[in-house]
C-alpha positions as CSV (number, residue, x, y, z in Angstrom):
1,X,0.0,0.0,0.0
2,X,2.7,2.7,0.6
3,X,4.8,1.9,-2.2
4,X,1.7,2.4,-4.5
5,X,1.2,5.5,-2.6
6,X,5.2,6.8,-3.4
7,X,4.2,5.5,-6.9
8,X,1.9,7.9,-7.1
9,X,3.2,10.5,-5.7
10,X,5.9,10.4,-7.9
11,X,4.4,10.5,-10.6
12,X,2.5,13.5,-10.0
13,X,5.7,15.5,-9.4
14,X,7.2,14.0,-12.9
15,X,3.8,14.6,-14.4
16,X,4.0,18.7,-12.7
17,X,7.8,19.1,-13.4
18,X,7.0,18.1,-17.2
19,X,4.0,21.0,-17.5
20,X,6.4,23.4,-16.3
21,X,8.8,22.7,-18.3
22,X,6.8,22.6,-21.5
23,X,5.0,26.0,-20.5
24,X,8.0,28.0,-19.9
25,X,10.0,26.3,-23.3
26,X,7.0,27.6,-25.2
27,X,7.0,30.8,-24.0
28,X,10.3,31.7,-25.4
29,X,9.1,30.4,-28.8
30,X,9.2,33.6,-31.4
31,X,5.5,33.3,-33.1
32,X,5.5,32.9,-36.8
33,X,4.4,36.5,-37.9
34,X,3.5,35.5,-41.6
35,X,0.3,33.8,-43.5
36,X,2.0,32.3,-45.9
37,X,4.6,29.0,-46.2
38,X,8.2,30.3,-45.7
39,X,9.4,27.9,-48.7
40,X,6.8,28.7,-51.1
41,X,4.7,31.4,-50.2
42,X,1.5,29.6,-50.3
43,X,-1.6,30.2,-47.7
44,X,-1.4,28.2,-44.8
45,X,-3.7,25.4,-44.6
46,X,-4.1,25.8,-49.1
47,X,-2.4,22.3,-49.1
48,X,-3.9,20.7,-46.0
49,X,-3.1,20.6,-42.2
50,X,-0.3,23.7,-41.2
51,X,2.7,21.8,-40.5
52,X,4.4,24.0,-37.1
53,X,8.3,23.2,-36.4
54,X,10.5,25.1,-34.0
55,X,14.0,26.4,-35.1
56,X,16.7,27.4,-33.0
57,X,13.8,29.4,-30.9
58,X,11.8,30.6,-34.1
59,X,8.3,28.8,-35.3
60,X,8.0,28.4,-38.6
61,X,5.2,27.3,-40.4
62,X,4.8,25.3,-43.8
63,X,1.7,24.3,-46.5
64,X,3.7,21.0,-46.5
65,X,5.8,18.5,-46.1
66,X,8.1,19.2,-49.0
67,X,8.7,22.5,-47.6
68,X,9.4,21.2,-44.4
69,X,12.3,19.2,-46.4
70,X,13.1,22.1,-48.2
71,X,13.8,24.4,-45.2
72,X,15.7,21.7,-43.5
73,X,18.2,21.5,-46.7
74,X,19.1,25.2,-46.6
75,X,17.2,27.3,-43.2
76,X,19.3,30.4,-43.3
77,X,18.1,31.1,-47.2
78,X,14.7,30.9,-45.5
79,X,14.9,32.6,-42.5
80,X,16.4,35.6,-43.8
81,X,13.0,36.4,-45.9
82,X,11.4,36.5,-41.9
């Protein structure tokens, strides 16, 4: 009985450590200021679902998953247009 108790109880503090952790991660996340794919300058969500990927602190957002690829080949070209 108390070693399912300490189970628990450790859990919780994982499961509380880890939502602090994500909160303040995303907080220092620069939003994506633009309505258009990076890589090709489409509207978001044209080509389906908005694909969202963090770089070195920056979110960047994509009509796809060949401009995900794309980006990944070459970023800085890319992220100088931001």
């Amino acid at each position: 009985m108390k070693t399912t108790a300490l189970i628990l109880a450790a859990i919780a503090t994982l499961s509380a450590a880890s939502c602090a952790t994500s909160g303040s991660s995303s907080a220092s996340v620069k939003p994506y200021p633009n309505n258009t794919c990076i890589v090709s300058g489409n509207e978001l969500g044209s080509m389906g679902p908005v694909i969202t990927k963090v770089h070195n602190g920056q979110e960047i957002k994509f009509c796809c998953k060949p401009c995900v690829a794309k980006f990944e080949k070459n970023p800085d070209r890319f992220l100088a247009e931001l």
